[in-house]
C-alpha positions in Angstrom: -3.9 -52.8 1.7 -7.2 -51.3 0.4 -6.4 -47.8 -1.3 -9.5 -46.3 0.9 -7.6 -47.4 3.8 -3.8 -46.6 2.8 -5.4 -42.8 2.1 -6.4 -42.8 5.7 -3.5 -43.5 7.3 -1.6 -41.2 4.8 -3.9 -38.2 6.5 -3.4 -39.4 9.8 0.8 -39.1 9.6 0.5 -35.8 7.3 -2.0 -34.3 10.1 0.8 -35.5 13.2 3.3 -33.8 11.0 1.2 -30.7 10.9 0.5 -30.7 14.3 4.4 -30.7 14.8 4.5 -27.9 12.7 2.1 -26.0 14.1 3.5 -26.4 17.9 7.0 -25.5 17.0 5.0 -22.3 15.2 3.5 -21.5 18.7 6.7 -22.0 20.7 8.3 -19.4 18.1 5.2 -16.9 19.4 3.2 -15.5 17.2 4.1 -12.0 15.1 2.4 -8.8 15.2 0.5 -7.5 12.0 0.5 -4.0 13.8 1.9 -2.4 16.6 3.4 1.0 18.1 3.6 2.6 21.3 4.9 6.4 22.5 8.7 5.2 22.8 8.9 5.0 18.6 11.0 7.4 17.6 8.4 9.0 15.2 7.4 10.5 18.5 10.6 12.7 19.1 8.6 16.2 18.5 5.4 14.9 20.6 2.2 13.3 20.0 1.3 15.3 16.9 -1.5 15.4 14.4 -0.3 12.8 11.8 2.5 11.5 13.1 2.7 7.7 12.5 4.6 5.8 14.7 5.3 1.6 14.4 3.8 -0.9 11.9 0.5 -1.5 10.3 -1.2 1.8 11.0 -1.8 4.4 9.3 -1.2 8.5 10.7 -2.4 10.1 13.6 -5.6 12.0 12.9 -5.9 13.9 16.2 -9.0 16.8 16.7 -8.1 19.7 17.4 -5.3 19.0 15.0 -3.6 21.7 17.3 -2.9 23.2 20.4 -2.8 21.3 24.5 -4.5 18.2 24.5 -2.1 15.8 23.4 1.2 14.8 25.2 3.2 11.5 25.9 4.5 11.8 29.5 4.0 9.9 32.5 0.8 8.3 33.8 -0.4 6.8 36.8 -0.1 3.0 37.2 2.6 3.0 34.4 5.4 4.1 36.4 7.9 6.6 34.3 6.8 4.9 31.1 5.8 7.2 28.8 2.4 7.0 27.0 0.1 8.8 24.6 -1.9 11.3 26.9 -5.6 12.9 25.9 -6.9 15.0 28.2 -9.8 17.6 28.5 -9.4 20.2 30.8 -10.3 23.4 31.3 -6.7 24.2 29.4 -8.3 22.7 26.5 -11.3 22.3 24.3 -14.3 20.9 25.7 -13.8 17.5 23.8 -11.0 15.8 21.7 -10.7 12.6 19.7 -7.8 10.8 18.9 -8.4 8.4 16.0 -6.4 5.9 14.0 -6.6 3.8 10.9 -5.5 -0.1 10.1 -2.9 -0.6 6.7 -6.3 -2.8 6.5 -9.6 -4.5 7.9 -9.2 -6.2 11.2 -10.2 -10.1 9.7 -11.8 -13.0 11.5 -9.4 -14.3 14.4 -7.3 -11.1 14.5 -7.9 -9.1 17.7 -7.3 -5.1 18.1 -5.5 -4.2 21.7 -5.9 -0.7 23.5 -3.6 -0.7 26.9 -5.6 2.2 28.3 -6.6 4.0 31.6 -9.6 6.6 31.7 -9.5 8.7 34.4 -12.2 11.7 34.9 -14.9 13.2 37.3 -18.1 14.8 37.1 -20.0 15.0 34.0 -17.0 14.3 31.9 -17.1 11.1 29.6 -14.2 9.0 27.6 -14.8 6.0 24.5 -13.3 3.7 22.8 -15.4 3.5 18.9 -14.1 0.6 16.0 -15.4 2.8 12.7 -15.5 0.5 9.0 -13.6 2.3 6.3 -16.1 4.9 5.7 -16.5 6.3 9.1 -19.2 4.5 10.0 -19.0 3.4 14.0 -19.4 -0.2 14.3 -19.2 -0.7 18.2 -18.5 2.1 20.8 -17.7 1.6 24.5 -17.7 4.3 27.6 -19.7 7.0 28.9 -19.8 9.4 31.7 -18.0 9.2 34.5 -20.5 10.5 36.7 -23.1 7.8 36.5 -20.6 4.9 36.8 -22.1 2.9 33.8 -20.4 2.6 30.8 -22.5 1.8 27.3 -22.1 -0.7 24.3 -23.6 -0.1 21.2 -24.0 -2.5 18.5 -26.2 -4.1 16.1 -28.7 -5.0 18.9 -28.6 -1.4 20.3 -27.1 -0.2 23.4 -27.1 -1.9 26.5 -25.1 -0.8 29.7 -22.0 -2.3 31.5 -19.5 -1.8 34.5 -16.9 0.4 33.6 -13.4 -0.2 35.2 -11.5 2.8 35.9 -8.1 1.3 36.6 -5.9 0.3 33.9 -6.9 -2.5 31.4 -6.5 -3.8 28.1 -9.5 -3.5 25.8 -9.4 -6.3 23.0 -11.5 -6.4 20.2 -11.4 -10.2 18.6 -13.5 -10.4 15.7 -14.8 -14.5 16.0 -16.8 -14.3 12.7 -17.1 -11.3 9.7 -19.6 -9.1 11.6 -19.7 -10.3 15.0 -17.0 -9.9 17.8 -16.2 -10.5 21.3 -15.0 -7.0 23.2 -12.8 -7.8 26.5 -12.1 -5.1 29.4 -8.9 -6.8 31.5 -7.8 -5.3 34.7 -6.5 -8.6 36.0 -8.9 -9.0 38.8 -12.6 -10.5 38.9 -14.1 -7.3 37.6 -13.0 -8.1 34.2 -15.4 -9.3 31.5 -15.9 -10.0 27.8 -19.0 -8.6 26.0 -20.3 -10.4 22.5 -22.4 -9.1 19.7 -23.1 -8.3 16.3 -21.1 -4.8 14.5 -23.5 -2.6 13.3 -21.6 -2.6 10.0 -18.0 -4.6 9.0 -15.7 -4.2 8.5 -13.2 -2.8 11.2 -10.5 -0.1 10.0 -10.2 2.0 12.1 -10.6 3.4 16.1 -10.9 6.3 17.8 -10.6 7.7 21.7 -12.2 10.4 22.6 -12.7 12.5 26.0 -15.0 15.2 26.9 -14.9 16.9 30.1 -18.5 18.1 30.3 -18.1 21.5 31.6 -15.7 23.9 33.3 -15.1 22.3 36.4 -14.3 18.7 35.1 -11.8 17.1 33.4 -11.5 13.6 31.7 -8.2 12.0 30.4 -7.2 8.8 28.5 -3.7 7.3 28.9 -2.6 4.4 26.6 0.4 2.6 25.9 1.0 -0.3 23.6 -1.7 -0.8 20.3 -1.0 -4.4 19.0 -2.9 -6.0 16.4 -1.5 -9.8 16.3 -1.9 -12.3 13.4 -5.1 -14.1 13.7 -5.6 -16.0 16.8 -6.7 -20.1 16.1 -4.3 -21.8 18.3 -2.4 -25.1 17.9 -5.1 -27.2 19.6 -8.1 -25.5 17.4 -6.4 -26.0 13.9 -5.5 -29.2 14.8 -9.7 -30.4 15.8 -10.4 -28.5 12.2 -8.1 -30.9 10.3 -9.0 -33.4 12.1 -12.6 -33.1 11.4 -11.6 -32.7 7.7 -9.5 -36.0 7.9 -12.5 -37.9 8.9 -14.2 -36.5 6.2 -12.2 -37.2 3.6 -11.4 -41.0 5.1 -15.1 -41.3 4.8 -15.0 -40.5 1.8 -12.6 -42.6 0.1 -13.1 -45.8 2.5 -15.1 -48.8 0.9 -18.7 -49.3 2.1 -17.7 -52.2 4.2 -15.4 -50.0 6.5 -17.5 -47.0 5.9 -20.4 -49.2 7.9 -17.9 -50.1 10.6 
């Protein structure tokens, strides 16, 4: 047997046996790079300025750093779960922000995951920003509640979407170093994924924020579970990479007379 062709078939059994591999791997379920949500017991005291909760984050940096604002209690649509709770009232200052940092940058294939409702009324407004390492904001999403448009800003500027007011996860996937794919899921046809380009890369941090907008109105953000998973290529995508690369390298070594054929 020609060497060209005894190196091809030795990819082709080395790629089944990867693709073995790689199944059993996705059977197992994929592990979390970060997580946390309000049950941790880092939360025993409350929701406080830099408390630090779970894996693969880094403190709390909540503003005000003190006084009402910040609770985790019960919200509607998660039952008597309890979850991190920002609200501006009239009880509190005008606007607060609640922000958190990644142990590192958010790389391409990993996704960032907010389980979040935004509730509100009048002229009061809630967001969701994904800030590089030096603060600056590389994609924010929200608005005011009273014109019942939400806006994304990126790289090409900012453009307006349908908010969803019910509860939803928000996922940030980041599909190459500076562009990403931004998904609001309620679980019914209303959902949708927005894709761009960051304004700047990359990811390291987020931060939710409400403002209520005046006296009278009050906006509040209730969120559960933040999970960053490991990076995202399935089974079926690795396995059309190698596969690609296994023609390649057959090509490669094959003699000219089978490289014709």
């Amino acid at each position: 047997m020609h060497s060209g062709v005894r190196t091809a078939i030795q990819l082709r059994v080395a790629l089944a046996a990867l693709a073995i591999a790689l199944l059993l791997t996705s059977i197992a379920g994929a592990a979390s790079l970060a997580e946390d949500d309000p049950s941790d017991p880092a939360y025993a005291a409350g929701w406080l300025d830099a408390s630090n909760g779970g894996t693969g984050f880094g403190p709390w940096s909540l503003t005000p750093s003190t006084g009402p604002g910040f609770t985790i209690e019960s919200c509607p649509t998660y039952g008597d779960d309890p979850v991190f709770v920002e609200s501006s009232t009239e009880d509190t200052p005008q606007a607060r922000n609640a922000e958190r940092a990644l142990e590192g940058a958010l790389e391409v294939g990993q996704s960032l995951t907010i389980d979040a409702l935004v509730t509100g009324n009048g002229e009061s407004s809630a967001w969701i920003e994904f800030l590089t390492g030096d603060g600056t904001t590389a994609l924010s999403y929200g608005g005011p509640w009273l014109d019942y448009t939400y806006h994304v800003a990126d790289a090409s500027g900012s453009r307006e979407v349908q908010p969803i007011h019910d509860r939803a996860t928000h996922t940030l996937h980041m599909t190459t170093p500076s562009s990403y794919a931004f998904t609001v899921d309620d679980g019914t046809p209303y959902s949708y994924t927005i894709r761009g380009e960051l304004i700047a890369a990359p990811i390291r941090s987020f931060r939710i924020g409400t403002s209520r907008g005046g006296d009278t109105f009050f906006a509040r953000a209730c969120f559960g579970q933040l999970t960053v998973p490991e990076a995202s290529e399935t089974p079926l995508a690795a396995l059309g990479t190698l596969a690609a690369l296994t023609r390649r390298a057959a090509r490669r070594r094959a003699p000219r007379a089978i490289r014709a054929a």
